[in-house]
Each structure stands twice: as C-alpha cells, then as structure tokens.
C-alpha positions in Angstrom: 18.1 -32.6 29.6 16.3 -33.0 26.5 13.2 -31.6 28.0 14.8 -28.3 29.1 16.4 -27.6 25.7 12.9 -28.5 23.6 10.9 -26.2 26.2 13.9 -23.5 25.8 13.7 -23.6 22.2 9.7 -23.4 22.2 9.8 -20.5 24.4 12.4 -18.8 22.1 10.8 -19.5 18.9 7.6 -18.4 20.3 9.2 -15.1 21.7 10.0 -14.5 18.5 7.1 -15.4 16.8 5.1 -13.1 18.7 7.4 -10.0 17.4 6.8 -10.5 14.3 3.4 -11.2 12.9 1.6 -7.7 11.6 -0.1 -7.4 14.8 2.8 -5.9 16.3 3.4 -3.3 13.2 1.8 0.1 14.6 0.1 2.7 12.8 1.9 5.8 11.3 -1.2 7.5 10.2 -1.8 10.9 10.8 -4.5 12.5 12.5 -7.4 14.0 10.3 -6.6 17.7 10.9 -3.0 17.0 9.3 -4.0 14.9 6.7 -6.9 17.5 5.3 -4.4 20.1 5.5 -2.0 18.0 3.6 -4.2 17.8 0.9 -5.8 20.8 0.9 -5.4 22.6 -2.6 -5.2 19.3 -4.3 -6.4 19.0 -7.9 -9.8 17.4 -7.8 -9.0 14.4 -9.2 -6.3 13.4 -6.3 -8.9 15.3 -4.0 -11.0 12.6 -4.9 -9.1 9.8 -3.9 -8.6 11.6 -0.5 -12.3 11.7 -0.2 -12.5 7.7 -0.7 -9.4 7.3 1.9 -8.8 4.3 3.8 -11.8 2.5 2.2 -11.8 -1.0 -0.2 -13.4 -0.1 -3.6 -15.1 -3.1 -5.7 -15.8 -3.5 -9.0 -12.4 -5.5 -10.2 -10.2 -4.5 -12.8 -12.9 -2.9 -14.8 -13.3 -0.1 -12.1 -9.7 0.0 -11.2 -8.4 0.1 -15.0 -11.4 3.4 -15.3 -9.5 4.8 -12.1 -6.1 4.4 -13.9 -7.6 6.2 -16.9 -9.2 9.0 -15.0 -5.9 9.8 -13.2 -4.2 10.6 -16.6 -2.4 13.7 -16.4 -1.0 12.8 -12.7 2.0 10.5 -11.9 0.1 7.1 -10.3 1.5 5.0 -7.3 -0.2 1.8 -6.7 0.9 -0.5 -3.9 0.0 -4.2 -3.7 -0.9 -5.8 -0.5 -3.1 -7.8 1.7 -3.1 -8.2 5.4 -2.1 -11.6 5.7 0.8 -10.3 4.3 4.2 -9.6 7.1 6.2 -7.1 4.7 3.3 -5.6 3.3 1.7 -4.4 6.5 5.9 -3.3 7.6 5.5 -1.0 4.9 2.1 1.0 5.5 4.1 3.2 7.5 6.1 3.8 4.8 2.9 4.6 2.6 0.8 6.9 5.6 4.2 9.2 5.9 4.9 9.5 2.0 1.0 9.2 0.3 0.0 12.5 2.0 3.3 14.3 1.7 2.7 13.9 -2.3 -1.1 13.7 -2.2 -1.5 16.6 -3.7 1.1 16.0 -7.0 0.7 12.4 -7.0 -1.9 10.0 -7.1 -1.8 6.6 -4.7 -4.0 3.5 -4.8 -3.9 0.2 -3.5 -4.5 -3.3 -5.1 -5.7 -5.5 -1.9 -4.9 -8.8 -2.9 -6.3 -12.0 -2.2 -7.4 -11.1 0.8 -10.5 -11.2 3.2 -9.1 -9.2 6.3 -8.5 -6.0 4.6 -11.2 -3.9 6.0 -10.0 -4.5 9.5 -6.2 -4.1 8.9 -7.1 -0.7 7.7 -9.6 0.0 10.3 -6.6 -0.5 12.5 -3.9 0.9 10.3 -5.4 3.8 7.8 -4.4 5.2 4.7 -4.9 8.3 3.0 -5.7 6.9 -0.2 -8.4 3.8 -1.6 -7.9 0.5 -2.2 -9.3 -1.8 -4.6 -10.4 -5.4 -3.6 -8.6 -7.9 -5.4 -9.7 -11.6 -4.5 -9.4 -13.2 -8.1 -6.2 -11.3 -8.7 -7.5 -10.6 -11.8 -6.3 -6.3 -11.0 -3.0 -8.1 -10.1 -2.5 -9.4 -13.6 -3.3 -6.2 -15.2 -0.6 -4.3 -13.1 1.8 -7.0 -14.0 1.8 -10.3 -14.6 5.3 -11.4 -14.0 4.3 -10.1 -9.9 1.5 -12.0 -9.7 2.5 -14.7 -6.8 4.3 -11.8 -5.1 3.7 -9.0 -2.8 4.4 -6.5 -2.0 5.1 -4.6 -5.4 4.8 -1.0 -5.8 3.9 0.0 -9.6 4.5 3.3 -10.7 2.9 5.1 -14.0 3.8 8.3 -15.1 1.4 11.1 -16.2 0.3 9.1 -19.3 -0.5 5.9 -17.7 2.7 4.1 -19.0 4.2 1.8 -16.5 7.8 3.0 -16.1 8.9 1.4 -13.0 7.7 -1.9 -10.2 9.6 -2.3 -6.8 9.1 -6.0 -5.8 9.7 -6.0 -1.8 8.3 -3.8 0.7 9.8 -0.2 1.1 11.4 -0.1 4.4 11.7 3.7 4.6 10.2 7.0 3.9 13.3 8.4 2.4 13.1 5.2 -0.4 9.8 5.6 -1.7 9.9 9.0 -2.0 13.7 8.8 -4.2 11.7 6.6 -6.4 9.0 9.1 -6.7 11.4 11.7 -7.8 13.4 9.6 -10.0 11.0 7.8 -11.7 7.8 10.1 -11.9 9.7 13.5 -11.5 7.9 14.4 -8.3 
C-alpha cells in the first residue's frame, strides 16, 4: 500500500514538475516584419537599441552605466533576469508584447544576471531590446542594491536618469507593465 501511494505521489509531483520549469514558457515575440514596423520612426537613440535586439552586450557596468547616460532624454525600462530564473522567463511575454508597443517613446534594456544560459533562452525566446551580461552582479548593484539577491525587478528611470520607481516580482500581464509605464514615466 505504501508503494502505490509513494509511486502516486512521484508521478504527481513530477507531472507537475514538468509544467513548470521555463521550458514550457512559449515565446510571445513578434515576427520581424511587425516588430520593424513597430519601430519604424523611432528616435535614433531607441532605434539603436532595436538594432542590438535580442543580443547580450558585455562590457559590465561601465558600458551599461554609458548606455544609461546616452539614453538621457528618453524614459528607461530595465528588466532583471537570467534564465535559470522561473518568474523571470513567465514574464518575457510580458516584455516582447509591451517593449515594442513603446519602443519608439521608451527605452528598454535588460540586466542578465548571474547567468550563463542567456544566449540560448533568448535564441529560443527573443526580445526587441539588448541585454547586458551580468555575471559578477556588479550592473545589479548599480541598479539597486537593496534587489541584489532578487529577480526579477523591473527599474524604471525617467527622462533624466533618476530612478523613480522598481517592481520586485515578475509582471504577469501586458496591461500591468504598461499602467506603470504611464504612471510612472508618463508614457
């Protein structure tokens, strides 16, 4: 009798187990023709960022925090992930709706963290917008150190680079990101 229950309990738990791990979460990217027409028109600066799409930038937080300056002028979005990550990777399809409904007023980036399977979640999962590689979490503490054990955050800046808002969790809809793009950059 014990036997059945065990083996009933390891079938559940792996039934369930095999729902959710981020290889089940599909991809909500659009196809190229829609995205470059999303983005067409788009100030060069967030034209730019659509030009490095979907890739993982180097060059730590000295790159990222030059990014973060160049972007002055533009209301900034930066999400923090990694793929090892369950409600991270639940929320890219938040991000590949949203990031190129907005591309063209608001700037996204991404702040891969502590991570070494990056490049083939996203070869799997695209998004519109770069991604810096973060493996000493050194881009993390500039973002904010109080988040630095936890993802996913979302940071936002408004168009002087001031911080004004971080979401700690992952965004389980479209329509939530984008009220917090309105209400706190004015988007």
């Amino acid at each position: 009798m014990g036997y059945r229950i065990g083996l009933a309990g390891a079938v559940v738990a792996s039934l369930l187990l095999a729902g959710c791990g981020g290889s089940s979460v599909r991809s909500g990217a659009p196809n190229a023709a829609t995205l470059a027409a999303d983005y067409r028109g788009a100030p060069a600066p967030l034209a730019g960022l659509f030009a490095k799409r979907n890739s993982l930038l180097g060059g730590g937080t000295p790159a990222f925090a030059r990014e973060l300056r160049a972007l002055r002028g533009y209301p900034v979005v930066v999400n923090k992930w990694a793929s090892w990550c369950d409600n991270c990777l639940e929320e890219f399809t938040v991000f590949q709706e949203v990031a190129p409904r907005y591309g063209r007023r608001v700037a996204f980036l991404g702040d891969d963290w502590d991570d070494g399977g990056g490049h083939s979640w996203l070869a799997k999962h695209p998004l519109s917008f770069p991604s810096y590689e973060d493996h000493s979490g050194s881009i993390d503490q500039l973002l904010g150190p109080a988040s630095a054990s936890y993802a996913p955050v979302t940071y936002f800046y408004d168009r002087r680079g001031k911080q004004v808002y971080f979401h700690y969790g992952p965004y389980l809809s479209a329509a939530s990101l984008a009220h917090d793009i309105r209400l706190y950059l004015g988007a």
